[in-house]
Backbone as JSON, one array per atom type, in Angstrom:
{
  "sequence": "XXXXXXXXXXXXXXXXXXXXXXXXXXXXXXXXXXXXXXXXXXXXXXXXXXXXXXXXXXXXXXXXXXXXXXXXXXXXXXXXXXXXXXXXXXXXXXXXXXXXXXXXXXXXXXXXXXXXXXXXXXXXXXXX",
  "N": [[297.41, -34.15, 289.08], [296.67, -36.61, 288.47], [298.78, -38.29, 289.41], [298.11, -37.83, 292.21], [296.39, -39.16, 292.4], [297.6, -41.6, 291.65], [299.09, -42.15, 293.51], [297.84, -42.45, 295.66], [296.94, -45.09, 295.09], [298.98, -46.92, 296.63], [298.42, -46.56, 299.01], [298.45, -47.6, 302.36], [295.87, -48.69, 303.58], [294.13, -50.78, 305.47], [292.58, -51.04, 307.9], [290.54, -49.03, 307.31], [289.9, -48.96, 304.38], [290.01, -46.53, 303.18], [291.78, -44.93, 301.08], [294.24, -42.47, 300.52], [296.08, -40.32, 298.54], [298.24, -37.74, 298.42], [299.95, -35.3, 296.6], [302.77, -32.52, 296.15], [303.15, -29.28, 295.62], [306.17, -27.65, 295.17], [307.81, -24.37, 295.77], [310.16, -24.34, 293.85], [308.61, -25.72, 292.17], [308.69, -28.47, 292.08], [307.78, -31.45, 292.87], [306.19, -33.77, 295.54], [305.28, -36.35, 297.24], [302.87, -38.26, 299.16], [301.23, -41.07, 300.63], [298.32, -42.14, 302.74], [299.37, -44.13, 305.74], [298.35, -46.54, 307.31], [298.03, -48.06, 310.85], [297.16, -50.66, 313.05], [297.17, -49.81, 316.07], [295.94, -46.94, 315.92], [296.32, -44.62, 316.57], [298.58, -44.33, 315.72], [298.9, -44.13, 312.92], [299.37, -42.14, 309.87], [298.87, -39.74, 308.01], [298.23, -39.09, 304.37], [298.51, -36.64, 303.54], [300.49, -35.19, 305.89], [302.54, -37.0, 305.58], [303.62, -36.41, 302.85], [304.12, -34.11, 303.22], [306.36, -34.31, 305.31], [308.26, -35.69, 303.26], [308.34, -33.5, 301.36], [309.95, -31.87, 302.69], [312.17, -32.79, 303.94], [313.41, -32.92, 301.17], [314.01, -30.6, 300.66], [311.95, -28.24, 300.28], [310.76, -25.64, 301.01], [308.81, -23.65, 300.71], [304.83, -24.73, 300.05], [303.14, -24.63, 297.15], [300.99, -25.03, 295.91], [298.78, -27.82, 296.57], [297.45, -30.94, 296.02], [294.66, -33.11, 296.78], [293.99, -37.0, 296.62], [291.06, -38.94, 296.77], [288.87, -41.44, 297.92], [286.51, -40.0, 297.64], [286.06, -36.7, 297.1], [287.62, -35.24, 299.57], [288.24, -32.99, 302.37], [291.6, -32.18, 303.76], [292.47, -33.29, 307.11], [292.13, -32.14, 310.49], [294.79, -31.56, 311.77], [296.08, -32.1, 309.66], [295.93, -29.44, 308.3], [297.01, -27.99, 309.61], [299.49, -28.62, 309.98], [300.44, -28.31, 306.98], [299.89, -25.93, 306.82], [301.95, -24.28, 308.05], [303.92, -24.46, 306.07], [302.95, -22.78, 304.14], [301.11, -19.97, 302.14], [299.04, -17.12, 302.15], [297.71, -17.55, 299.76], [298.12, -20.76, 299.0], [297.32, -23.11, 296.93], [294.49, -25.65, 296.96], [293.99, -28.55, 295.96], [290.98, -30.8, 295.58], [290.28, -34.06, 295.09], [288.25, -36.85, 293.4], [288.57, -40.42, 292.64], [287.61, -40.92, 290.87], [287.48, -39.18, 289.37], [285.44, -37.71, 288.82], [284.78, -35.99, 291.02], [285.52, -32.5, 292.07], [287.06, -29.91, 293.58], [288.03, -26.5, 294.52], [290.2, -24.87, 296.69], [291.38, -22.46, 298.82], [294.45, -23.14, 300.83], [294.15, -21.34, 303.21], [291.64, -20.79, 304.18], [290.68, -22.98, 304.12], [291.58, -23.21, 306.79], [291.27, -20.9, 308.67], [292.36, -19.62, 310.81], [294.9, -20.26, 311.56], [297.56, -22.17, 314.02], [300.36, -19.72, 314.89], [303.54, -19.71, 316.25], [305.01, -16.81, 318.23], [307.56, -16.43, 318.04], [308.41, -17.37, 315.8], [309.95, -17.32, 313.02], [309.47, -17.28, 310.47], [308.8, -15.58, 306.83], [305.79, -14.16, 306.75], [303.32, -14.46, 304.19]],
  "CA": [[296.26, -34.81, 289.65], [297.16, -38.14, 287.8], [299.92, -38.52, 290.16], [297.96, -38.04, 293.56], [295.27, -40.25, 292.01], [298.34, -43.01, 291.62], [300.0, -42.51, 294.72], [296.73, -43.49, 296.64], [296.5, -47.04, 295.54], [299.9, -47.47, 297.2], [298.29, -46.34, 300.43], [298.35, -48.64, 303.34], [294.44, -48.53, 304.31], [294.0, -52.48, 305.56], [291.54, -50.98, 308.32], [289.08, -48.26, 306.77], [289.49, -48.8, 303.14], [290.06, -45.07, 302.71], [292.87, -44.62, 300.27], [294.74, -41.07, 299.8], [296.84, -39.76, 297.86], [298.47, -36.04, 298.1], [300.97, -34.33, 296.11], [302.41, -31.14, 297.36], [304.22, -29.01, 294.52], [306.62, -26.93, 296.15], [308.37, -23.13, 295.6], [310.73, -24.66, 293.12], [307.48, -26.62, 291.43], [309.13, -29.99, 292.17], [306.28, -32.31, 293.17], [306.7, -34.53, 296.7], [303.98, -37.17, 297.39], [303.04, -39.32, 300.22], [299.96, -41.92, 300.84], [298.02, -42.74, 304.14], [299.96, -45.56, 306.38], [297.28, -47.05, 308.41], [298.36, -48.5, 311.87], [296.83, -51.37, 313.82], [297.17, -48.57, 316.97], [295.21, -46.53, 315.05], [296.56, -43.36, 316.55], [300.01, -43.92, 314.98], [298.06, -43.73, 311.27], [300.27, -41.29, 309.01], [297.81, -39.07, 307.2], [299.12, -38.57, 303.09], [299.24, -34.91, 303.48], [301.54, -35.54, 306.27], [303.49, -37.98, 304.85], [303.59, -35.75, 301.71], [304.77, -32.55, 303.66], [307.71, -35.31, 305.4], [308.58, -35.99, 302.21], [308.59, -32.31, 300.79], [310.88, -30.96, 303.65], [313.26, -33.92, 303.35], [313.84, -33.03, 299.85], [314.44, -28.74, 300.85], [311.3, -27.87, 299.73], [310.5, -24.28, 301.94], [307.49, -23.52, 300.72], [304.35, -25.35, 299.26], [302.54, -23.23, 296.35], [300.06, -26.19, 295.93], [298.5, -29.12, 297.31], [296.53, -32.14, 295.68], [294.52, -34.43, 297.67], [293.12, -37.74, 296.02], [290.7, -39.86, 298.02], [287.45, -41.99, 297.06], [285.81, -38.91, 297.51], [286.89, -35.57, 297.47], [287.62, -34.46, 300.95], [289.29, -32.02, 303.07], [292.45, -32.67, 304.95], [291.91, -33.14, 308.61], [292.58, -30.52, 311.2], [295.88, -32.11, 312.21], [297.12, -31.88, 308.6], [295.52, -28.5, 307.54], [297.65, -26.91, 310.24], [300.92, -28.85, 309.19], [300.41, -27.64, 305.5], [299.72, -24.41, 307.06], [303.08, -24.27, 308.68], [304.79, -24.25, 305.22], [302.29, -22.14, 303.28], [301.05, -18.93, 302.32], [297.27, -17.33, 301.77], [297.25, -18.18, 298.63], [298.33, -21.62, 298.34], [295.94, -23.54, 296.64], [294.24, -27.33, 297.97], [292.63, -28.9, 295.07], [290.72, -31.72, 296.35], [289.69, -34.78, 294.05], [287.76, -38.11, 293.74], [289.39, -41.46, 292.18], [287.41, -41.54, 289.49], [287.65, -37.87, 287.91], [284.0, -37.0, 288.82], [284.37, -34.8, 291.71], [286.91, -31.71, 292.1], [287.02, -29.05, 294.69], [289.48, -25.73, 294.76], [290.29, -23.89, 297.76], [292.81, -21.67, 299.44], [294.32, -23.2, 302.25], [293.96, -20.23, 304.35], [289.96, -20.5, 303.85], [290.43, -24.07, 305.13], [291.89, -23.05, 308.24], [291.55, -19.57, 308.9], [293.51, -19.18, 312.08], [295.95, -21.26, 312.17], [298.37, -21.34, 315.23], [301.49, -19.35, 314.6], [304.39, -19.14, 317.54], [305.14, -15.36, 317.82], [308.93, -16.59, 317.52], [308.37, -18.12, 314.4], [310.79, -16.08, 312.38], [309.44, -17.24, 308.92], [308.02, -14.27, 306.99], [304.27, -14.12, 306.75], [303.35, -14.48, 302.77]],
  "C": [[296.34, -36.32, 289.42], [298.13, -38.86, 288.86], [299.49, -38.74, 291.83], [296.99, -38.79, 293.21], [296.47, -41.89, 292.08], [298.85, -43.34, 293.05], [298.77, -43.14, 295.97], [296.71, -44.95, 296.52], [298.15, -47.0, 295.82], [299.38, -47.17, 298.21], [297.87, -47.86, 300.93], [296.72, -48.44, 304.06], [293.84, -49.85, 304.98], [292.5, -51.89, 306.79], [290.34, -49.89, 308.2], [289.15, -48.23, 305.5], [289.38, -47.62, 302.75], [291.59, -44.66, 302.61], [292.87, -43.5, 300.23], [295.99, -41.03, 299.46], [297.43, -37.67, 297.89], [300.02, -36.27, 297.09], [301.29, -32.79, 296.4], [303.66, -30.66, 295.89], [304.67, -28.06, 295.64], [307.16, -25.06, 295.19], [308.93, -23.19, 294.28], [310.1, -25.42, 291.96], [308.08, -28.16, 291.18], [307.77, -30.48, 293.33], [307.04, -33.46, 294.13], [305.31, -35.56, 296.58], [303.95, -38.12, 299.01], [301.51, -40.04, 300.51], [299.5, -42.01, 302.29], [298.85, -43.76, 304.27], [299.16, -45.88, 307.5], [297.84, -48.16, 309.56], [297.51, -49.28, 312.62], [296.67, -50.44, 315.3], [296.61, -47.82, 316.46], [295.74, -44.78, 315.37], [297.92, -42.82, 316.07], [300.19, -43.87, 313.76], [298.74, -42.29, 310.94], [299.08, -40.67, 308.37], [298.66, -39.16, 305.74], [299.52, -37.31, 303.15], [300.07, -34.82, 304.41], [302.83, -35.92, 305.98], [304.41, -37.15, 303.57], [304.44, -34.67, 302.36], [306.42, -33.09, 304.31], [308.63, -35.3, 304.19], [309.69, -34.26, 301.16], [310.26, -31.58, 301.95], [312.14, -31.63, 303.63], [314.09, -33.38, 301.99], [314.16, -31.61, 299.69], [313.9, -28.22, 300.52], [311.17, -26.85, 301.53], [309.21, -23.87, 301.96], [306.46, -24.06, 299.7], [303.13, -24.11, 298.67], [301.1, -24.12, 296.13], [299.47, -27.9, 295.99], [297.45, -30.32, 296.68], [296.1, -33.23, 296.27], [293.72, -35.71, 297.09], [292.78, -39.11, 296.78], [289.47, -40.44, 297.33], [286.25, -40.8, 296.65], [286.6, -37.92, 297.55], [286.88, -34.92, 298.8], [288.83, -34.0, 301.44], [290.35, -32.73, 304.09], [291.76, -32.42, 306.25], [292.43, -31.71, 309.49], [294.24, -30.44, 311.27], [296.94, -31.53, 310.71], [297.25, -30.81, 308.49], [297.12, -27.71, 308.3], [299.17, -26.97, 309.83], [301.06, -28.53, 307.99], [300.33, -26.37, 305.58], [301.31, -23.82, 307.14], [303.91, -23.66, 307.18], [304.14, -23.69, 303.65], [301.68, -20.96, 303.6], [299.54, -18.7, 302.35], [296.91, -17.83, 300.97], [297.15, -19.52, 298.08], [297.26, -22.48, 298.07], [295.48, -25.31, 296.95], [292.89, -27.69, 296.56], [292.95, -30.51, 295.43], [289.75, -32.96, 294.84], [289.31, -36.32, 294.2], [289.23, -39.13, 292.78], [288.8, -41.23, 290.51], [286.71, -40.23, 288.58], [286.16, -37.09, 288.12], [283.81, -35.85, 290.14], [285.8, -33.92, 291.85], [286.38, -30.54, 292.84], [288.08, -28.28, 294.5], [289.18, -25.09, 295.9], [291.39, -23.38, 297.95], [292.72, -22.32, 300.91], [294.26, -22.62, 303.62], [292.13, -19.92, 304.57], [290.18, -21.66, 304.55], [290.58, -24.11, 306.75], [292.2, -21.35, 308.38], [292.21, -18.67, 309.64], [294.15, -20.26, 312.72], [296.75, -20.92, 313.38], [299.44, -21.1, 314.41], [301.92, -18.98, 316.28], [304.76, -17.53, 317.27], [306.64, -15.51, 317.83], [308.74, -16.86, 316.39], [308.78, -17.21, 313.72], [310.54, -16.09, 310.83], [308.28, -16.41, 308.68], [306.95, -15.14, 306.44], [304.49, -13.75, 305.05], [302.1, -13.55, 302.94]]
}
């Protein structure tokens, strides 16, 4: 949690002042990270849990067992992300969500966050 609390103040936020931070531990419990990158275009804005899951897959991570998100507040990834974190997770994996300054904390299963995610019916990776 220390770690997605640090990796936020490297985020690039110059136009909403809304710093995040994720960490994504993976299968192997090696820990990936990645910050918001906020874009002048505003629709080419990197989310952290994005960035974070980039990061994880890069590095041969297969599957993520749990997810840390640290933001001024504690809040939920967006839809966009939930589904990309979905992609490389099971029911169980867990989304603990946290403020900057230690006072708020949230657990969930990311399969509660997004309950029906899309899956391709090719998609040959097994169902956890």
């Amino acid at each position: 949690m220390r770690l997605a609390k640090d990796v936020a103040t490297r985020a690039h936020a110059p136009y909403s002042q809304f710093s995040v931070g994720c960490v994504i531990v993976d299968e192997n419990d090696q820990m990936h990270v990645g910050c918001n990158v906020e874009n002048a275009s505003y629709g080419l804005t990197m989310c952290a849990e994005r960035n974070a899951t980039g990061s994880a897959i890069s590095a041969g991570a297969e599957r993520f067992k749990t997810i840390v998100v640290a933001s001024r507040k504690a809040v939920t990834p967006c839809g966009a992300c939930r589904q990309v974190l979905a992609e490389f997770s099971s029911h169980d994996t867990e989304v603990f969500l946290i403020d900057l300054d230690g006072r708020q904390r949230e657990q969930h299963l990311l399969s509660h966050l997004l309950p029906h995610q899309f899956k391709l019916e090719s998609d040959s990776k097994p169902q956890s």
